[in-house]
TIZA-902203 format. One record per atom (N, C-alpha, C): residue in three letters; x, y, z; atom name; residue number from 1. Coordinates in nm, 4 decimals, always signed. Each point is the difference from the previous one (the first is absolute). Last residue first. Example, Ala and Ser with C-alpha at 12.3 -4.5 7.8 and 13.67 -1.06 7.14 Angstrom:
<recs>
  bator        c1        c2        c3  lumpa  semi
    SER   +1.2850   -0.2250   +0.7080      N     2
    SER   +0.0820   +0.1190   +0.0060     CA     2
    SER   -0.0770   +0.1090   +0.0730      C     2
    ALA   +0.0290   -0.5720   -0.0070      N     1
    ALA   -0.0890   +0.1190   +0.0000     CA     1
    ALA   +0.0900   +0.1200   +0.0000      C     1
</recs>
This chain:
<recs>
  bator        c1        c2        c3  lumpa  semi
    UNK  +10.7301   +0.1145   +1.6166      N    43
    UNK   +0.1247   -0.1087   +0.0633     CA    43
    UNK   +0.0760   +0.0536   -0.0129      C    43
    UNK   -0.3261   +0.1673   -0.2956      N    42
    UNK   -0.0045   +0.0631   +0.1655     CA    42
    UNK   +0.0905   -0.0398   +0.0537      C    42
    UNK   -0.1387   -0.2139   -0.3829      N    41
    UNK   +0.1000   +0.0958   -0.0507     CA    41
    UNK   +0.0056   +0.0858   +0.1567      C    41
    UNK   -0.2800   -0.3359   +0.0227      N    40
    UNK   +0.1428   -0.0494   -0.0058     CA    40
    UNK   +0.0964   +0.1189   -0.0351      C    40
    UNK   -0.4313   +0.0459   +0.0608      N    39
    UNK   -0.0031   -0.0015   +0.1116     CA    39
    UNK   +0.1720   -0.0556   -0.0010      C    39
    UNK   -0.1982   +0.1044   -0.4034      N    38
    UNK   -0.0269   +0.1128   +0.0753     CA    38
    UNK   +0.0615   -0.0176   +0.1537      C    38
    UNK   -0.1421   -0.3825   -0.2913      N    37
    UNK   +0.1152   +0.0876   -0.0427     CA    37
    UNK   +0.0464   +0.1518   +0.0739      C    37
    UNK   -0.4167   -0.2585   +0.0947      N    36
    UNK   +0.1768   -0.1033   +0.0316     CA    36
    UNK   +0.1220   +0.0890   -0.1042      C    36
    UNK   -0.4039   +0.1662   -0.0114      N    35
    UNK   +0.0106   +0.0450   +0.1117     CA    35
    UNK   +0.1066   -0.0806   +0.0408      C    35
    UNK   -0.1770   -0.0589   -0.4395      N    34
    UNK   +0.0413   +0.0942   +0.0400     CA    34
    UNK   +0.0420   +0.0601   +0.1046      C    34
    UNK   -0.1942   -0.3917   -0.0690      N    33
    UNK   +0.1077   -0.0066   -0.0173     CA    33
    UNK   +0.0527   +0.1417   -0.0256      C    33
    UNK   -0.3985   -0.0411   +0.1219      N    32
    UNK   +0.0987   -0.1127   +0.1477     CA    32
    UNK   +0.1680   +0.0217   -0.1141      C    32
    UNK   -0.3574   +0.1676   -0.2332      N    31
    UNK   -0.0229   +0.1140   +0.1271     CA    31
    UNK   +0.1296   -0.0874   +0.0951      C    31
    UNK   -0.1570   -0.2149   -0.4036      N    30
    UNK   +0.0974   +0.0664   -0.0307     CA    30
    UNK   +0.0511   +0.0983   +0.0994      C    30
    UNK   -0.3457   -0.3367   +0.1104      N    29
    UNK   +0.1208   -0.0212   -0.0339     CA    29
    UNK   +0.1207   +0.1107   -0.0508      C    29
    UNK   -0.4499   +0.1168   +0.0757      N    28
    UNK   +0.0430   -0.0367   +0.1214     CA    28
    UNK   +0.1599   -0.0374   -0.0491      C    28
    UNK   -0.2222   +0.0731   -0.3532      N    27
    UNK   +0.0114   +0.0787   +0.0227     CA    27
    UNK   +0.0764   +0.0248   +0.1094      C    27
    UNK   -0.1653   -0.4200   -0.1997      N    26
    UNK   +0.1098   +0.1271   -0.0420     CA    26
    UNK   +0.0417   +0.1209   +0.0715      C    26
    UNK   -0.3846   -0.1897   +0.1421      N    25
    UNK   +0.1072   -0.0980   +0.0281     CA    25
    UNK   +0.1160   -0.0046   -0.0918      C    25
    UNK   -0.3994   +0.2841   -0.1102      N    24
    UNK   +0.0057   -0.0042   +0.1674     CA    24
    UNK   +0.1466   -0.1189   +0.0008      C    24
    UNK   -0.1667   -0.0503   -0.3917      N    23
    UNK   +0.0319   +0.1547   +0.0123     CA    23
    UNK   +0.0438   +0.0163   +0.1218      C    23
    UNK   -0.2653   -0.4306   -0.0727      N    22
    UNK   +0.1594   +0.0114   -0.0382     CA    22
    UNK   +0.0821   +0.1249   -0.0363      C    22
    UNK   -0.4381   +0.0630   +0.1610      N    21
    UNK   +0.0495   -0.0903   +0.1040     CA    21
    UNK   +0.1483   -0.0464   -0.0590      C    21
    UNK   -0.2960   +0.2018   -0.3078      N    20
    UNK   +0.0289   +0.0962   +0.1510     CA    20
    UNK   +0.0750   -0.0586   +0.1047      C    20
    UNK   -0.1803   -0.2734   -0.3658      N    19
    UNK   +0.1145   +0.0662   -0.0382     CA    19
    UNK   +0.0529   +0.1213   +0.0879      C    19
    UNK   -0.3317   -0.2899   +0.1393      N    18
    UNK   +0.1287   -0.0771   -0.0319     CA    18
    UNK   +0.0559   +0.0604   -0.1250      C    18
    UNK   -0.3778   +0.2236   +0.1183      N    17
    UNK   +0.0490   -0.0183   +0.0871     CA    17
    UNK   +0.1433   -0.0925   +0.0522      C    17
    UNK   -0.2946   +0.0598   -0.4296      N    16
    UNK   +0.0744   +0.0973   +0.0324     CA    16
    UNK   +0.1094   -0.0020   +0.1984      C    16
    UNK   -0.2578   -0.3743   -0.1906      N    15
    UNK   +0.1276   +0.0052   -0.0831     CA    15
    UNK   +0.0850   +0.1967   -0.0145      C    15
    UNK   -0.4195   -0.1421   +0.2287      N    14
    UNK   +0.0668   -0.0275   +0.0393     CA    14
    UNK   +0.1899   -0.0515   -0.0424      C    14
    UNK   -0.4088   +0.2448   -0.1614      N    13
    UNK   +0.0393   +0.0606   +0.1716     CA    13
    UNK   +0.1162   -0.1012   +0.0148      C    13
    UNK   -0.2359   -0.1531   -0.4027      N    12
    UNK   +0.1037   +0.1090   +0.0023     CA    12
    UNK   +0.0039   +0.0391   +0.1151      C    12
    UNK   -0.2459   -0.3495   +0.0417      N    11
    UNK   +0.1045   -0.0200   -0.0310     CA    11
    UNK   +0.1217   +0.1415   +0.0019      C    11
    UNK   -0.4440   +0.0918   +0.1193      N    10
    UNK   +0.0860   -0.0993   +0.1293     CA    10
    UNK   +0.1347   -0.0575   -0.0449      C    10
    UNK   -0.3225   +0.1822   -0.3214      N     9
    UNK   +0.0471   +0.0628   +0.0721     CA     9
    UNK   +0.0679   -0.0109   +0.1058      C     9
    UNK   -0.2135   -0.2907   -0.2802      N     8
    UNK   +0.0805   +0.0626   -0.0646     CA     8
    UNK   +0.1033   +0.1084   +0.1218      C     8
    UNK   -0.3532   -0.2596   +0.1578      N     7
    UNK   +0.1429   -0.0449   -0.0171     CA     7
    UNK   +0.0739   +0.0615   -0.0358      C     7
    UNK   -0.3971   +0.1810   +0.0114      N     6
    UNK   +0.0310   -0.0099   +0.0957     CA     6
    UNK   +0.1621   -0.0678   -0.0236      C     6
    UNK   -0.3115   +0.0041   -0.3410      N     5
    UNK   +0.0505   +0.1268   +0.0301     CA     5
    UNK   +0.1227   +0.0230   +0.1135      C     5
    UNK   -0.2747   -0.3870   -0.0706      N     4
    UNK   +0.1558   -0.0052   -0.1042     CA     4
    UNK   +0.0327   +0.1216   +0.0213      C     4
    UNK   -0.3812   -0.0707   +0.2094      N     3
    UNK   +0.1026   -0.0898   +0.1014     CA     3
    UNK   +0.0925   -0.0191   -0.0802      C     3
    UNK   -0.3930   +0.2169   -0.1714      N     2
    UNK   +0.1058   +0.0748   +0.1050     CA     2
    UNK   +0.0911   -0.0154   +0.0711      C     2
    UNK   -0.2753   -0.2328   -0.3048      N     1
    UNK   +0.0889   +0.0978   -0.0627     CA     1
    UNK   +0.0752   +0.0813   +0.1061      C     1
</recs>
């Protein structure tokens, strides 16, 4: 029983973490493109 507990939990960690992780890489992204705009309107 403890080795389903266990999964259980390893799963969700980890479907939270691949949703943290596709958060993180939005985020970055929208940061690069904000700064390409920023750096053009400067030009």
């Amino acid at each position: 029983m403890a080795k389903e507990e266990i999964k259980k939990l390893l799963e969700s960690s980890k479907k939270d973490l691949d949703v943290d992780y596709e958060n993180f890489v939005e985020s970055i992204k929208d940061d690069l493109t904000s700064f390409k705009k920023k750096t053009l309107d400067q030009i």
